[in-house]
Every structure is written in C-alpha cells, then in structure tokens.
MISENU-623531 format. One line per 2 residues: number of its first residue (from 0); their letters; for each residue x, z, y of N, C-alpha, C, O. Coordinates in pm, 1 decimal, decimal comma, m for minus. Layout:
<sites>
NUM) A) X Z Y X Z Y X Z Y X Z Y; ...
</sites>
This chain:
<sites>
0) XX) 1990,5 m4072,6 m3775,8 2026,5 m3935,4 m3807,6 2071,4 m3921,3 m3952,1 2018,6 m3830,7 m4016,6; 2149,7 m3988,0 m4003,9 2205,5 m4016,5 m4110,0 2238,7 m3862,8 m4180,5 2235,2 m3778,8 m4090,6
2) XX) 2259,4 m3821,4 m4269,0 2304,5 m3666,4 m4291,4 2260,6 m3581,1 m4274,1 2293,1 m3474,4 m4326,0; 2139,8 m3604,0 m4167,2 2103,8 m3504,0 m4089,7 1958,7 m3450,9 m4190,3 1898,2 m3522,7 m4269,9
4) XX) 1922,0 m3274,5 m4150,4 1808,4 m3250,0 m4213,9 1704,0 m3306,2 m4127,7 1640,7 m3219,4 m4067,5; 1673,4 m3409,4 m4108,1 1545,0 m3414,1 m3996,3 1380,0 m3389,9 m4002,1 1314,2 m3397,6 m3898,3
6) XX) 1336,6 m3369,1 m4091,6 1228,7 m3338,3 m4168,3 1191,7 m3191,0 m4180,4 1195,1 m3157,8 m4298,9; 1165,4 m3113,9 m4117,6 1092,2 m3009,7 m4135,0 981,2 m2939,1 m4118,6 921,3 m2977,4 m4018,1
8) XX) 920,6 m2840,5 m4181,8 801,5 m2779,6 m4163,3 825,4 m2631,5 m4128,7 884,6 m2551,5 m4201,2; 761,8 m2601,0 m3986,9 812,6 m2457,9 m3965,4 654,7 m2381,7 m3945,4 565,2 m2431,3 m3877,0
10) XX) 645,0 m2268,9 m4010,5 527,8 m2139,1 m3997,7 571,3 m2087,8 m3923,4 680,0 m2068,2 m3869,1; 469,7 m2061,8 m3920,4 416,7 m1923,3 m3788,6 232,6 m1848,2 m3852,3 135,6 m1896,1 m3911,1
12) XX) 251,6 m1778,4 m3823,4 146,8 m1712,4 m3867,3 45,1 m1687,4 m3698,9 93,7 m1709,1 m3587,9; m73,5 m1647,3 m3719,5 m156,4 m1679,7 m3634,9 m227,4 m1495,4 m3592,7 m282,5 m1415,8 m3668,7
14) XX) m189,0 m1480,6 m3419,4 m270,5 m1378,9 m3332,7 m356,5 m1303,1 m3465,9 m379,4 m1375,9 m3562,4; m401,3 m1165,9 m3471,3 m482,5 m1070,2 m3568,9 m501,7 m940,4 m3512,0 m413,5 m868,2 m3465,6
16) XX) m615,6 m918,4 m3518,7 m680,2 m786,4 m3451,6 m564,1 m672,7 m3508,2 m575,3 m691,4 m3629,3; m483,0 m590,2 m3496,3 m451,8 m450,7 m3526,0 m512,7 m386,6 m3600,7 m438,7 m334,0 m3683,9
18) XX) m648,5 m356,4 m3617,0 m761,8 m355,8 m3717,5 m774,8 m423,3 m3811,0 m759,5 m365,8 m3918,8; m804,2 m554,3 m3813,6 m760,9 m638,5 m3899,0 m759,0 m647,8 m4043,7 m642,6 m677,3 m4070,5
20) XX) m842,9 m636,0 m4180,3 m785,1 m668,9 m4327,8 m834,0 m828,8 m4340,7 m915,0 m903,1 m4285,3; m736,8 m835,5 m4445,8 m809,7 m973,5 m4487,6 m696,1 m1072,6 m4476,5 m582,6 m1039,6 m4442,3
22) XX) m733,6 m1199,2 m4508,1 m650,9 m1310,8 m4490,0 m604,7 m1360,4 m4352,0 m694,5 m1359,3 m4267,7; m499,5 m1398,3 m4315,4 m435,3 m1480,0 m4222,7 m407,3 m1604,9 m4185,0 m341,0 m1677,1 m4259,4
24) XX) m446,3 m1642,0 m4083,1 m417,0 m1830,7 m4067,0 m240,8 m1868,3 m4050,8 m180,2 m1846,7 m3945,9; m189,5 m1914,9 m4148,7 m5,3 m1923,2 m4111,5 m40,9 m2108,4 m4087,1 m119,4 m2171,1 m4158,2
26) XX) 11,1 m2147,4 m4010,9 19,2 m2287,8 m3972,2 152,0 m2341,6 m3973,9 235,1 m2272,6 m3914,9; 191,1 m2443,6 m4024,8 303,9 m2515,5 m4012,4 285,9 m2666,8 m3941,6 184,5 m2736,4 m3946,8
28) XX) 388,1 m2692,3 m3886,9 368,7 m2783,2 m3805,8 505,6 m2909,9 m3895,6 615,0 m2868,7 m3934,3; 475,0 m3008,8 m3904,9 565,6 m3071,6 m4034,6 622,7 m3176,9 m3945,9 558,6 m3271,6 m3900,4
30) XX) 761,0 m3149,7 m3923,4 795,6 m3239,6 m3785,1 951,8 m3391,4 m3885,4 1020,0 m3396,8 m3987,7; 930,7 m3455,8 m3790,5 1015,1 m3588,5 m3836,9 1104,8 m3583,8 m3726,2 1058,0 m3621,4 m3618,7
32) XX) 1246,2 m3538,6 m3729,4 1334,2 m3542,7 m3599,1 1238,3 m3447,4 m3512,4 1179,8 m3342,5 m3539,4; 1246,4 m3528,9 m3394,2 1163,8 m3455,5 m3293,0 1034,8 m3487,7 m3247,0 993,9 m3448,6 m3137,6
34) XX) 949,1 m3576,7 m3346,3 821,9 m3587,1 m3347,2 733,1 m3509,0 m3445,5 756,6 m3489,7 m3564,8; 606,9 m3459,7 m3361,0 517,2 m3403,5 m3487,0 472,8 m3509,6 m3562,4 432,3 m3615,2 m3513,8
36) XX) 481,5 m3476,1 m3720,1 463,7 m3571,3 m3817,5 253,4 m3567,7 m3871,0 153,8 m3638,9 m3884,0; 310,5 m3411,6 m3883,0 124,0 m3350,2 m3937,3 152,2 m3208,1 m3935,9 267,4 m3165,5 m3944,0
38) XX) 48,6 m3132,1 m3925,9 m2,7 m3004,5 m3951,6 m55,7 m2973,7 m4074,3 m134,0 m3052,5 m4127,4; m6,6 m2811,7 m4157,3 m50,2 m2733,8 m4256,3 m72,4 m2652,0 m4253,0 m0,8 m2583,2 m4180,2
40) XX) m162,4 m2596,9 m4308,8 m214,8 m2472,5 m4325,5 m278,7 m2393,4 m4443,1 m345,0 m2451,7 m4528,9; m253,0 m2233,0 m4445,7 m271,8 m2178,1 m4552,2 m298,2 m2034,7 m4516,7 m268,5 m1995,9 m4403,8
42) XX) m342,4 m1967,1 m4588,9 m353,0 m1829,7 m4534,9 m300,1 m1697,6 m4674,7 m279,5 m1702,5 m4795,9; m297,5 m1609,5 m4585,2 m192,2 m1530,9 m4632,6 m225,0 m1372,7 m4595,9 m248,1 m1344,5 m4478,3
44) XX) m226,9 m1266,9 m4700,6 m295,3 m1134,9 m4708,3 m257,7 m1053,1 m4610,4 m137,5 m1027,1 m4605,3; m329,2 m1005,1 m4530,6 m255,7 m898,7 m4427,9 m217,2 m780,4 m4484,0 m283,8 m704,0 m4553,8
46) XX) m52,9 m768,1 m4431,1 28,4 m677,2 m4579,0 26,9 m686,8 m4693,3 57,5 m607,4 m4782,2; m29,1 m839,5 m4695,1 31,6 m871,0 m4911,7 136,9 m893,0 m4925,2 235,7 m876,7 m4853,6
48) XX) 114,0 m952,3 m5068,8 227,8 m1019,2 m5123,0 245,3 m1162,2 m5156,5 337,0 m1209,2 m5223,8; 156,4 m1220,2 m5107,0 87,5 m1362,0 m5158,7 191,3 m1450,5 m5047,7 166,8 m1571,1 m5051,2
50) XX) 287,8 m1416,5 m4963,3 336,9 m1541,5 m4829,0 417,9 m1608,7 m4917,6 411,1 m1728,6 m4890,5; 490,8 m1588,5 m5010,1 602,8 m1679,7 m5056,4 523,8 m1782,3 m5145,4 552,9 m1901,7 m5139,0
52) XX) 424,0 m1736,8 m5228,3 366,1 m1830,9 m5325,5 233,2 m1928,7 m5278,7 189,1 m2031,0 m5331,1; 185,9 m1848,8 m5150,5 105,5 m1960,8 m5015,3 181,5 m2096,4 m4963,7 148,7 m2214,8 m4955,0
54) XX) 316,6 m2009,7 m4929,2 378,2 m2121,5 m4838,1 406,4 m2228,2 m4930,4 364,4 m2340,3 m4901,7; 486,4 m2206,4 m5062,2 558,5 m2279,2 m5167,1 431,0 m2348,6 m5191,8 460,3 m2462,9 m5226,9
56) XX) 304,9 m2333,4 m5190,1 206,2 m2454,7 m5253,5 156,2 m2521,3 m5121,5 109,3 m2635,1 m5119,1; 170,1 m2440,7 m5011,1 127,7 m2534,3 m4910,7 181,9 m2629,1 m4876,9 126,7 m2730,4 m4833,8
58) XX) 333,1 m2606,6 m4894,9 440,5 m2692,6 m4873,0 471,1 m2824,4 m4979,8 511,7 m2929,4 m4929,9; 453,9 m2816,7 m5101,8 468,1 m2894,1 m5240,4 341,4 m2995,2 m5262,8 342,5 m3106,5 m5315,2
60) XX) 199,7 m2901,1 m5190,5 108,7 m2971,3 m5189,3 32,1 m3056,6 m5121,7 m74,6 m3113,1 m5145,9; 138,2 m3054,7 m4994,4 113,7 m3162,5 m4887,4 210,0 m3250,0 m4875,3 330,7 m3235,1 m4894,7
62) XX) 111,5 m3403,2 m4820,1 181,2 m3547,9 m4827,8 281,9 m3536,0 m4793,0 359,8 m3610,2 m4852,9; 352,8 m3437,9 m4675,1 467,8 m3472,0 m4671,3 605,4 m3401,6 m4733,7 717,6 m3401,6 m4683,1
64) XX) 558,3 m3336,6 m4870,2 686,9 m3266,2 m4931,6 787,0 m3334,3 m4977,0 899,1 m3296,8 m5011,3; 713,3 m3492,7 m4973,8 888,5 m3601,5 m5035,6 944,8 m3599,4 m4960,9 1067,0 m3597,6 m4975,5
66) XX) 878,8 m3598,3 m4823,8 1021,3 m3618,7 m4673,3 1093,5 m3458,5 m4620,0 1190,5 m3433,0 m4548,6; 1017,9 m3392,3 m4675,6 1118,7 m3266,3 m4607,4 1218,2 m3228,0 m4609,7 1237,0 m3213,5 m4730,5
68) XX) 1320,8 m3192,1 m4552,0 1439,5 m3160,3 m4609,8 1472,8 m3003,8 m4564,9 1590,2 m2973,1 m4585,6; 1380,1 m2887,4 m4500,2 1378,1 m2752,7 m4483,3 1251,9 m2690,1 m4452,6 1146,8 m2749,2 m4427,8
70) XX) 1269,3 m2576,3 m4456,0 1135,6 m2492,7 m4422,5 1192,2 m2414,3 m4334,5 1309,0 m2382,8 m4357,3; 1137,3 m2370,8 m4232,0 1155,8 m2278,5 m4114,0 1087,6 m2190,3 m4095,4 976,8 m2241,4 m4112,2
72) XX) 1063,3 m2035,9 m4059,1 1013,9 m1938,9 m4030,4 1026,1 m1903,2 m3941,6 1138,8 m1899,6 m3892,1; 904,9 m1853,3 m3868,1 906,9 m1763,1 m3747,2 887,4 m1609,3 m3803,5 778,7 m1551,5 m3805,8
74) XX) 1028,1 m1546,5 m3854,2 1005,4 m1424,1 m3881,8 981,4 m1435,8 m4055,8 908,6 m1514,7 m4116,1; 1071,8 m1325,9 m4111,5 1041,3 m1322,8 m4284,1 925,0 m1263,8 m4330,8 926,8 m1265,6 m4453,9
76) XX) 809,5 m1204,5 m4280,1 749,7 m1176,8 m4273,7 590,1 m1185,9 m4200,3 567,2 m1113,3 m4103,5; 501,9 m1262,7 m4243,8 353,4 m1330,9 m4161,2 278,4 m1195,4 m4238,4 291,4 m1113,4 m4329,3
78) XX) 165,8 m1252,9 m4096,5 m27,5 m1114,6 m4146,5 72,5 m990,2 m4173,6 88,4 m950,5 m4289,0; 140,2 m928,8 m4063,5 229,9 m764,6 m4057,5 317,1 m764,5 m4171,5 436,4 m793,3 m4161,6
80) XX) 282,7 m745,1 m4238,2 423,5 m667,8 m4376,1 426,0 m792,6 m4445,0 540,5 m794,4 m4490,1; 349,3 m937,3 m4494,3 357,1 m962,6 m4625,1 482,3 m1075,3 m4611,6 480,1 m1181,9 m4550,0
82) XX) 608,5 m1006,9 m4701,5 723,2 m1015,6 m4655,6 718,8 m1204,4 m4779,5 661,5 m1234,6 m4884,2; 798,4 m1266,4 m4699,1 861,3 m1387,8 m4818,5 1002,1 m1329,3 m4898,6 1108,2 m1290,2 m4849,9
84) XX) 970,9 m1336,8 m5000,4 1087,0 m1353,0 m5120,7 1155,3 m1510,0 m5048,1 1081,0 m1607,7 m5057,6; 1294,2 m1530,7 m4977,9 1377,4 m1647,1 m4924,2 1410,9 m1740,1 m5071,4 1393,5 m1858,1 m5101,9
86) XX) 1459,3 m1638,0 m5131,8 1542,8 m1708,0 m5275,6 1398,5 m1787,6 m5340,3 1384,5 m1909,9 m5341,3; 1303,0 m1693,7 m5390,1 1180,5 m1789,4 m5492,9 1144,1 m1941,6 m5348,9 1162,0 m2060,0 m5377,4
88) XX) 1100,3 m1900,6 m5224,9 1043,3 m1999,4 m5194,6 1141,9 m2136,8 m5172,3 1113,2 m2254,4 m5149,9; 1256,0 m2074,4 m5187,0 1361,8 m2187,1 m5217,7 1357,4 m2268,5 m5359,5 1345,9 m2388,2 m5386,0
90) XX) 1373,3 m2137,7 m5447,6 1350,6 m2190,5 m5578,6 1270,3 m2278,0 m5580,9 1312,1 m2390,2 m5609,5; 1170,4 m2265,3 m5560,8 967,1 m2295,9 m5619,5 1035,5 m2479,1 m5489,6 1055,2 m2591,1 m5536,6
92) XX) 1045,0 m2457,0 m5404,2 1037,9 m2584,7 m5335,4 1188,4 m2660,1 m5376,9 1168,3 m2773,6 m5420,1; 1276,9 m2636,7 m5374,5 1410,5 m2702,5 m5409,1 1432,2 m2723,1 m5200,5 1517,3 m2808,3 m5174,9
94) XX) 1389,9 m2680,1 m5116,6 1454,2 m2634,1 m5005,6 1520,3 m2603,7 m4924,5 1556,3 m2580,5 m5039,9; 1585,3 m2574,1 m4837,4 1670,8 m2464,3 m4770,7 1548,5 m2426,5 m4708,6 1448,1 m2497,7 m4709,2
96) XX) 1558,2 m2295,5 m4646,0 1485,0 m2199,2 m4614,8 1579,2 m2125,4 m4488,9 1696,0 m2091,1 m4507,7; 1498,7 m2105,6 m4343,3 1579,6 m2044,3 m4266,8 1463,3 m1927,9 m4168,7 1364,2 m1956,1 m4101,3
98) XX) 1511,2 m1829,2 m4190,4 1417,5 m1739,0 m4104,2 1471,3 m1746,0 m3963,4 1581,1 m1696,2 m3938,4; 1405,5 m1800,4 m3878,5 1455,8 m1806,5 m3722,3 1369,4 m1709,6 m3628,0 1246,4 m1711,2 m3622,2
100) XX) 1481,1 m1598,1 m3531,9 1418,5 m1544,2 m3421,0 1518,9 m1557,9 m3317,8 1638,8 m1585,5 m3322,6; 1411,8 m1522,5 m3190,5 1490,7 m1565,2 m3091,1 1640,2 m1418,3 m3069,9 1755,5 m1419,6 m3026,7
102) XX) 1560,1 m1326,4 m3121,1 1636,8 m1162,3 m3105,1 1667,7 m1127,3 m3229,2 1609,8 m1178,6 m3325,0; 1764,2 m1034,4 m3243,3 1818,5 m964,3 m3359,8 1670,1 m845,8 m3357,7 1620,8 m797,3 m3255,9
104) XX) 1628,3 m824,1 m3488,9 1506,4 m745,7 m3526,4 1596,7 m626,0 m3496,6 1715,2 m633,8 m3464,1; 1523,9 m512,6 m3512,2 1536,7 m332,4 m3509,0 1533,5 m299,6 m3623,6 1479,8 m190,1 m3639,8
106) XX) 1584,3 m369,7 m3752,7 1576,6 m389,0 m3845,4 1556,4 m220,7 m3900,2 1497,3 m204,2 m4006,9; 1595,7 m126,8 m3841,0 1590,5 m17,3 m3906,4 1454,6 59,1 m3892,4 1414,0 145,3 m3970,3
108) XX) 1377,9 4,1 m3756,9 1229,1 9,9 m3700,8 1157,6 m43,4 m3850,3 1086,4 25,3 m3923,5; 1195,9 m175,3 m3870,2 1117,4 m229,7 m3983,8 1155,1 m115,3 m4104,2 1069,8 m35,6 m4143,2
110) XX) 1269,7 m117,2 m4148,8 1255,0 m20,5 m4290,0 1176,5 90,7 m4265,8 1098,5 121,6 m4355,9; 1178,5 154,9 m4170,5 1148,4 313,5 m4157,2 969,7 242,9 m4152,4 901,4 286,9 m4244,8
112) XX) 915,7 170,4 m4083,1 776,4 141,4 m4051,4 712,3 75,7 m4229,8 600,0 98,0 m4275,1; 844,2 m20,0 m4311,7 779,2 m64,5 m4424,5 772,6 94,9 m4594,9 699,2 102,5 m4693,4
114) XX) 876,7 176,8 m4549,7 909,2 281,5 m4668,3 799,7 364,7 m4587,4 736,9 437,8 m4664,0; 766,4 372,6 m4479,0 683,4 516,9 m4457,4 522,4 448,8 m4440,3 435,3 535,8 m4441,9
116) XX) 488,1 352,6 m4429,6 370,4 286,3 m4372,5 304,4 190,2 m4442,6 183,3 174,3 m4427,2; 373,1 119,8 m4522,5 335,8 18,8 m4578,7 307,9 20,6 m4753,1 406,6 49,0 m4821,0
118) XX) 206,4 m2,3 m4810,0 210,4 24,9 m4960,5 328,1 m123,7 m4991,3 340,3 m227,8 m4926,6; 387,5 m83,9 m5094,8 454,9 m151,6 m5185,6 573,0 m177,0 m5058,3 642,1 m277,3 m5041,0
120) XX) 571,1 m101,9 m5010,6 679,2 m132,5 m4890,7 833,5 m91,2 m4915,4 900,4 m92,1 m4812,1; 894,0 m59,3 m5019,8 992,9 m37,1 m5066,6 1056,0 m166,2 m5178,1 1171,8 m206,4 m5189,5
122) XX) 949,0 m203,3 m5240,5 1004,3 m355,4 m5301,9 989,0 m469,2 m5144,8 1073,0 m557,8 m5129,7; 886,7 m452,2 m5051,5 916,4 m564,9 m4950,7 1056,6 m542,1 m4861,6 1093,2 m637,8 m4793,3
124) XX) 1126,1 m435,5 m4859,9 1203,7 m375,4 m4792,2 1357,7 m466,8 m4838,5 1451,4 m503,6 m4767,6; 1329,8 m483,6 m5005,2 1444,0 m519,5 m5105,7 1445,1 m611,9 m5044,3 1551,9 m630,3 m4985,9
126) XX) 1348,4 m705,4 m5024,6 1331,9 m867,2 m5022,0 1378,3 m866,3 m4904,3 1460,9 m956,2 m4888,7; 1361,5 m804,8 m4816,0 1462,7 m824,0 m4695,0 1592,3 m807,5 m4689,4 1677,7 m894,7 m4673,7
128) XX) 1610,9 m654,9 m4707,2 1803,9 m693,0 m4771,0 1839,3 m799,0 m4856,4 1947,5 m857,0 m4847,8; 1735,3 m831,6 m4954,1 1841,1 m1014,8 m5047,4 1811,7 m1076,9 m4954,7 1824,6 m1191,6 m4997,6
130) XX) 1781,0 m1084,5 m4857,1 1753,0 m1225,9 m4728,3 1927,8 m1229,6 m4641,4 1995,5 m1318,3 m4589,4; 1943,2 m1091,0 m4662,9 2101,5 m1081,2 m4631,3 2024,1 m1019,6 m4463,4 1908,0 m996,7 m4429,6
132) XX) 2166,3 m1010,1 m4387,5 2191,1 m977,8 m4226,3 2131,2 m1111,2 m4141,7 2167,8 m1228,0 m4154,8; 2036,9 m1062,5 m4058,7 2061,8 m1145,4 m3942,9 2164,2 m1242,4 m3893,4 2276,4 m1191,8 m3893,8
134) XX) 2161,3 m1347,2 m3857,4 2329,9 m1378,3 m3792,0 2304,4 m1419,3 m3678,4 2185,8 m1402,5 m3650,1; 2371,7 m1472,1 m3590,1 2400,5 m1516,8 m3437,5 2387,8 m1646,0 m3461,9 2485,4 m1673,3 m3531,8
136) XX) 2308,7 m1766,6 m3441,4 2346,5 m1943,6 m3496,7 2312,8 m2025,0 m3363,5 2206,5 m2003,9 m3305,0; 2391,0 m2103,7 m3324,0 2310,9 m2153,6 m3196,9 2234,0 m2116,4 m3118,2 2150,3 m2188,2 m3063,6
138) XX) 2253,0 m1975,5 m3096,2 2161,2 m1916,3 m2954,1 2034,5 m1819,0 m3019,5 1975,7 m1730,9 m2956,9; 2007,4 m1860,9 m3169,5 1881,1 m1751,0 m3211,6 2011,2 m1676,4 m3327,4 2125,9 m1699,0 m3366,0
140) XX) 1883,5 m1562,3 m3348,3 1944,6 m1492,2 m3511,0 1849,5 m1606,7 m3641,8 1736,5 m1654,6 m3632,4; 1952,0 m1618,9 m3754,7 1866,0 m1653,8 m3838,8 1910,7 m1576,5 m3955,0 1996,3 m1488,3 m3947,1
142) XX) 1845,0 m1614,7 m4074,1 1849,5 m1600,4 m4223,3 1834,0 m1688,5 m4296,6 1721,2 m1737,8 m4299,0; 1936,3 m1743,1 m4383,7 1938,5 m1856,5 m4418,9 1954,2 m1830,2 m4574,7 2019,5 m1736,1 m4619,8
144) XX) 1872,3 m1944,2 m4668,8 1879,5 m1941,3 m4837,7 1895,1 m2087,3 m4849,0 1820,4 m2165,9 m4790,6; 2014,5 m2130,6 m4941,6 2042,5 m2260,3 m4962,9 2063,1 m2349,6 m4857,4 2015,8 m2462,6 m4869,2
146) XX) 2125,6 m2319,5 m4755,4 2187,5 m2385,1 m4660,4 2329,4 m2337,0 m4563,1 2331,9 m2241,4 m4485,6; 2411,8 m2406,3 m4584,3 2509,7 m2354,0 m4534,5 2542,2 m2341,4 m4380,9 2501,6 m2426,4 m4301,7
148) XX) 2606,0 m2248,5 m4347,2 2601,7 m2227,1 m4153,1 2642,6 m2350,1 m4066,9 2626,4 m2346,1 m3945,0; 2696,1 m2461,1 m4129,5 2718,8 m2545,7 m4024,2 2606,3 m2625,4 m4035,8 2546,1 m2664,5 m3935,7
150) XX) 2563,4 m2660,2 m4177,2 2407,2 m2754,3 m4132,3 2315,5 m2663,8 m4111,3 2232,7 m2729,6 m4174,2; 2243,7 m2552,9 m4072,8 2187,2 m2462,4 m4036,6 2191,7 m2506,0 m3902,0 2107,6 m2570,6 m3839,5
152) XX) 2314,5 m2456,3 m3861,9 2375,1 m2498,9 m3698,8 2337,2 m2634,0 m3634,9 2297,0 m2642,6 m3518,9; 2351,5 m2730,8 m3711,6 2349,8 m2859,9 m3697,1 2140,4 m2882,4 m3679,8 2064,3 m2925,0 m3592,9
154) XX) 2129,6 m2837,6 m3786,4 1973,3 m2866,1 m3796,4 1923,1 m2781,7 m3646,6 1846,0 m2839,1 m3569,7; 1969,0 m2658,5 m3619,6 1891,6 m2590,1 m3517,0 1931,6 m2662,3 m3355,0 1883,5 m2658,6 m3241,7
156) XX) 2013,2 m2707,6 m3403,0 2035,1 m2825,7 m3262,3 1947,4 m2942,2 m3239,3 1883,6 m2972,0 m3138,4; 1958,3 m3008,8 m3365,9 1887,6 m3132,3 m3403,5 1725,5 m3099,2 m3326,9 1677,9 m3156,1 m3228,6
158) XX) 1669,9 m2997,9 m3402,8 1574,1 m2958,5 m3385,2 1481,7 m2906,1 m3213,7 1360,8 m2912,8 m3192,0; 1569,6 m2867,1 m3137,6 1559,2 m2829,1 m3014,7 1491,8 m2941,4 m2942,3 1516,5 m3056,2 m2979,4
160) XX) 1404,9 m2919,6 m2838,1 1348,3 m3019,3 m2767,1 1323,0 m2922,8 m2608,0 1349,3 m2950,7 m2491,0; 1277,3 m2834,2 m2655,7 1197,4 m2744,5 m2459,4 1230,0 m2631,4 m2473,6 1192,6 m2559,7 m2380,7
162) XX) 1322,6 m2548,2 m2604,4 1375,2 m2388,0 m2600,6 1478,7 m2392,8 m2698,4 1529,8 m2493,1 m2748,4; 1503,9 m2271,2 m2720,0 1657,3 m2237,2 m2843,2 1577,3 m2223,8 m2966,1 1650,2 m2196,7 m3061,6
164) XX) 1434,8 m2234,6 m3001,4 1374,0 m2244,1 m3120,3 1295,4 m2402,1 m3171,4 1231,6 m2490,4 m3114,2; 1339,6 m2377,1 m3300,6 1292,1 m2514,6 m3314,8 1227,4 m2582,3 m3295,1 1128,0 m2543,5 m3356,5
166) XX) 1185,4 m2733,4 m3213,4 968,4 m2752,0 m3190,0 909,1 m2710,7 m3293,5 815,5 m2632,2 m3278,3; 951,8 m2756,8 m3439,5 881,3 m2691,8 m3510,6 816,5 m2560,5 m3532,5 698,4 m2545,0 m3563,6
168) XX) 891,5 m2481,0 m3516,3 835,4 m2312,8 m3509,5 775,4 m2313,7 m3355,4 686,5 m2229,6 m3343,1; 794,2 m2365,3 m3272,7 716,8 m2346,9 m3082,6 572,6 m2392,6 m3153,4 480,0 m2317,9 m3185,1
170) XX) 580,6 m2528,2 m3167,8 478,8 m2583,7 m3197,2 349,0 m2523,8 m3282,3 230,1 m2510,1 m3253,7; 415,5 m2499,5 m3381,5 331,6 m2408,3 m3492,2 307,1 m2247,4 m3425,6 230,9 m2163,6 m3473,7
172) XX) 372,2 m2233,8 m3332,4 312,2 m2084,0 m3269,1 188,1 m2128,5 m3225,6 81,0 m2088,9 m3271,5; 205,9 m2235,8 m3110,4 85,1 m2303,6 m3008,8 m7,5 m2333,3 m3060,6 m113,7 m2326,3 m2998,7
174) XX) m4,0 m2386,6 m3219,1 m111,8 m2462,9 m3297,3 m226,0 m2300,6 m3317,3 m342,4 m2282,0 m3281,6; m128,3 m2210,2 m3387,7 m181,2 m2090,5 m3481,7 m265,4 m2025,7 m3332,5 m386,9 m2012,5 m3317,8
176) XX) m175,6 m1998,8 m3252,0 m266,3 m1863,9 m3118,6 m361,0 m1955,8 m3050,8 m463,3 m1897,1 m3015,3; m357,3 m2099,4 m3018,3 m472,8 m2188,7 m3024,5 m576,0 m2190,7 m3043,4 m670,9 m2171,5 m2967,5
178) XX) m568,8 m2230,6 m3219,1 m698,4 m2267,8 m3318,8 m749,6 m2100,9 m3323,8 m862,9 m2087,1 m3369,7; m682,2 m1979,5 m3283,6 m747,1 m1852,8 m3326,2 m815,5 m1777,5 m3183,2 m927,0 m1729,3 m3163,5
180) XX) m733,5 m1787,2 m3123,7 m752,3 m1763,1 m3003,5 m838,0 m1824,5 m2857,4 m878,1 m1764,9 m2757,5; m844,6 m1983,5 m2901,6 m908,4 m2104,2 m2816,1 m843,0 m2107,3 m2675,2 m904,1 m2134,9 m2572,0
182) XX) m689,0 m2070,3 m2685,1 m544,3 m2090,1 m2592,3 m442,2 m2060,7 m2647,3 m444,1 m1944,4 m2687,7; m328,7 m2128,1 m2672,8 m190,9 m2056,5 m2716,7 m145,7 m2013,0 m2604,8 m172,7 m2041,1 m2488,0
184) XX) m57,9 m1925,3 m2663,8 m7,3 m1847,8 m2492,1 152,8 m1872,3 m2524,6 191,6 m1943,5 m2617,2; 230,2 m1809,0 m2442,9 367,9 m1902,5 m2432,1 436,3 m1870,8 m2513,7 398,6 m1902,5 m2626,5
186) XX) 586,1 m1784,2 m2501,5 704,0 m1828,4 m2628,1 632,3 m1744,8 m2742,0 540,2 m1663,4 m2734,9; 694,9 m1785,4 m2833,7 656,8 m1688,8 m2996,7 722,3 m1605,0 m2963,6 737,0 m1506,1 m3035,4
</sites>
C-alpha cells in the first residue's frame, strides 16, 4: 500500500445516560490497513471543551503515533456538545483529521440546539463552521483538515471492510457501547 494512508486511529465516543454529567469513555481503535493494530482510550467532559486536547494527547501519547498517518471521527463532536477544534487537533498532532458520518447532519438542528441550549455554545458553534460544510466522499459525508479530497477518498476506500464507514470508526463504536454497555449494538 505504497502512498497509501494506512494507519489510522478512529473515535467514537461511548453510550451516556441523558442525565448524565461528568466524563466520557471516547475509544479509538488504531488500525494498520485493515487489521486492528491496538486500542485507546481517553475521556472527555460531557458538553466540554476538553475533546480536542484529550484526543491530541491520547493520540501523541500512544505507541502507535509514529505509524499513523490520520485520525478519524465519528462525528465533530463526543459526550453531546464537546465540539473538536479540526484545525488545533491537526496542528497539535501534524495529522489529517476527517470527521466521518454516514448522513448529512441537520446542521441547523445542531446550531439552534448549541446557541439556545448549550453554555459556551456559540464559540462551539464557530468551531463547526471552521470545520467547513459537510461533503458527499465515497458514500459517507465527511469533514476534512489537512487532507485533500482525493486521498480522503482514497483512504475511505482503503479503509472499508463490512460498511461505507471506516473499520476503524465501526470498530471503535463496538469497542465504546461494549466496554459501557456489556454489548455493542449495531451501526454507529
């Protein structure tokens, strides 16, 4: 796989009561091509601000940050509101960074739910517009920082094994509703 990004670690954040304060289990699953390599984990404020500077040390501070060559998301946002800054966790890791869903969000559901509902929900709101638009990429929407649409494209192919989302992000769903739940249940 010469060229290819094959190395990635994709989050997912982990099942939480509605009720709910407190910290969050986000799990990454750190895959080589299409084998799981190892599992990470870190946790993350329900409706903070702490996901971009969690992930960036979870990611830098595990054995396998020499081999990675992206980070993947299930969703810009883990534990309800606490949104990732795309650009810093790029920065902070030297990265590409891609927010992957299977659907285009209601994106206007989210603003109206983060400006009327959420404290500090007008700076998390920003961080979503610099994440840019949704796009259409191989069958999901993504959001992409420091990677351009054809290796984006290329990687989300590469990546595919049993759905249109990466194993990495499947996997790391199964790991997170799992270890919290004591069953993962099916697609993210």
């Amino acid at each position: 796989m010469p060229g290819h990004l094959s190395h990635v670690a994709g989050f997912d954040d982990a099942p939480f009561a509605r009720t709910y304060r407190g910290d969050v289990l986000v799990v990454g699953a750190v895959f080589a091509g299409t084998r799981l390599d190892g599992v990470v984990s870190t946790r993350v404020r329900r409706d903070g601000a702490n996901a971009t500077k969690r992930l960036a040390a979870c990611v830098l501070d595990s054995p396998f940050a020499p081999q990675l060559h992206a980070i993947l998301l299930q969703g810009i946002a883990f534990a309800g509101f606490n949104v990732v800054d795309l650009q810093a966790l790029h920065e902070r890791t030297g990265l590409p960074v891609m927010v992957v869903a299977r659907r285009q969000p209601d994106m206007e559901a989210v603003r109206r739910a983060l400006l009327d509902h959420v404290p500090g929900g007008a700076r998390k709101w920003r961080l979503i517009e610099a994440a840019g638009a949704m796009e259409p990429l191989a069958g999901v929407h993504v959001q992409r920082c420091g990677i351009e649409p054809e290796a984006a494209r290329q990687l989300l192919e590469d990546q595919r094994v049993h759905s249109h989302l990466p194993e990495a992000l499947r996997v790391a769903h199964m790991i997170a509703g799992g270890v919290t739940d004591g069953a993962s249940r099916h697609r993210p």
